[in-house]
C-alpha positions as CSV (number, residue, x, y, z in Angstrom):
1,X,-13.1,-0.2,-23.5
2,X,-14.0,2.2,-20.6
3,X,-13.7,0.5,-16.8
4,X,-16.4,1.9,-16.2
5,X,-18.2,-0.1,-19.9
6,X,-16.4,-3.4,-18.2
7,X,-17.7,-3.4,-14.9
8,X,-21.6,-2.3,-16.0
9,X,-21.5,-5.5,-18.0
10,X,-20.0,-7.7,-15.5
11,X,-22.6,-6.4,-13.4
12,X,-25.2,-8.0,-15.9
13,X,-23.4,-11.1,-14.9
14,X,-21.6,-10.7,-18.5
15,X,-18.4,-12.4,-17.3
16,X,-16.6,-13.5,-21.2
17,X,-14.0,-10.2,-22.1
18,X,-11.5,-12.0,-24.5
19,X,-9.3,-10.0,-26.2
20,X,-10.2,-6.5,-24.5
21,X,-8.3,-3.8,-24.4
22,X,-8.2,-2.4,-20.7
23,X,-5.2,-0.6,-21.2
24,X,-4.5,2.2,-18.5
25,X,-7.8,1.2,-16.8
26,X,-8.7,1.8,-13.1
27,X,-9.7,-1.2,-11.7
28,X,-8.9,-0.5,-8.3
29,X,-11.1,-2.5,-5.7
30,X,-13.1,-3.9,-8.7
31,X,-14.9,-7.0,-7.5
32,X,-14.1,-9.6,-10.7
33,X,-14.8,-13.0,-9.5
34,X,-15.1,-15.9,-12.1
35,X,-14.4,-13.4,-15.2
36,X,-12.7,-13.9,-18.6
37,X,-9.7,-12.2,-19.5
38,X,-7.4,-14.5,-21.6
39,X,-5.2,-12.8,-24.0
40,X,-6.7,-9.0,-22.6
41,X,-4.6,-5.6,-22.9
42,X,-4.1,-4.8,-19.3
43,X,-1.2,-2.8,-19.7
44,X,-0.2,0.0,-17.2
45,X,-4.4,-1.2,-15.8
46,X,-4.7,-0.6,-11.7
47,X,-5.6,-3.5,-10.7
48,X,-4.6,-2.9,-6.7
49,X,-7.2,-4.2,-4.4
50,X,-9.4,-6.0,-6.7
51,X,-10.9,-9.2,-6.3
52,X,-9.9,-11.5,-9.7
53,X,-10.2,-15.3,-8.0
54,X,-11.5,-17.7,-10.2
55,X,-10.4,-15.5,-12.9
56,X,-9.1,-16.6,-16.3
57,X,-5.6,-14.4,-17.2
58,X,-4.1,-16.8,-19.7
59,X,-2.0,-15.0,-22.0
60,X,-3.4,-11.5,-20.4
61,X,-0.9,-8.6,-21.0
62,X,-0.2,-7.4,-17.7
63,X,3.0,-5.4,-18.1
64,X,3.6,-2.3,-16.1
65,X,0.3,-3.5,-14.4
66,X,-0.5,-2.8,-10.9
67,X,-1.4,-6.3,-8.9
68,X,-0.6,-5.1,-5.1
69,X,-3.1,-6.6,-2.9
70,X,-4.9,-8.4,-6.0
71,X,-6.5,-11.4,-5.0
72,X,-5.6,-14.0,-7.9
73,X,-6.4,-17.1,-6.4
């Protein structure tokens, strides 16, 4: 899935993304409060900047991920 796909649903207050493959996506300064990501592809994703409290992660694929400045509270 496109970031830009991802963040027009969230923005329909569609907040369950199991399982999605994010991979490579540009998230930067995405505002993601409350969503589901457990066991997502977020490999090599941007996520600098971005606003993921509340957020579910469990078993998310982060590697080569970037998290700097990520709130994950």
């Amino acid at each position: 899935m496109q970031a830009s796909e991802l963040l027009r649903r969230y923005k329909n207050q569609e907040l369950d993304f199991t399982e999605i493959n994010l991979a490579q996506a540009n998230l930067n300064n995405a505002k993601l409060k409350q969503i589901n990501l457990t066991q997502a592809n977020l490999r090599h994703c941007d996520l600098s900047n971005a606003d993921l409290s509340d957020a579910c992660l469990q078993q998310a694929d982060l590697t080569n991920g970037t998290v700097h400045n990520t709130n994950l509270v």
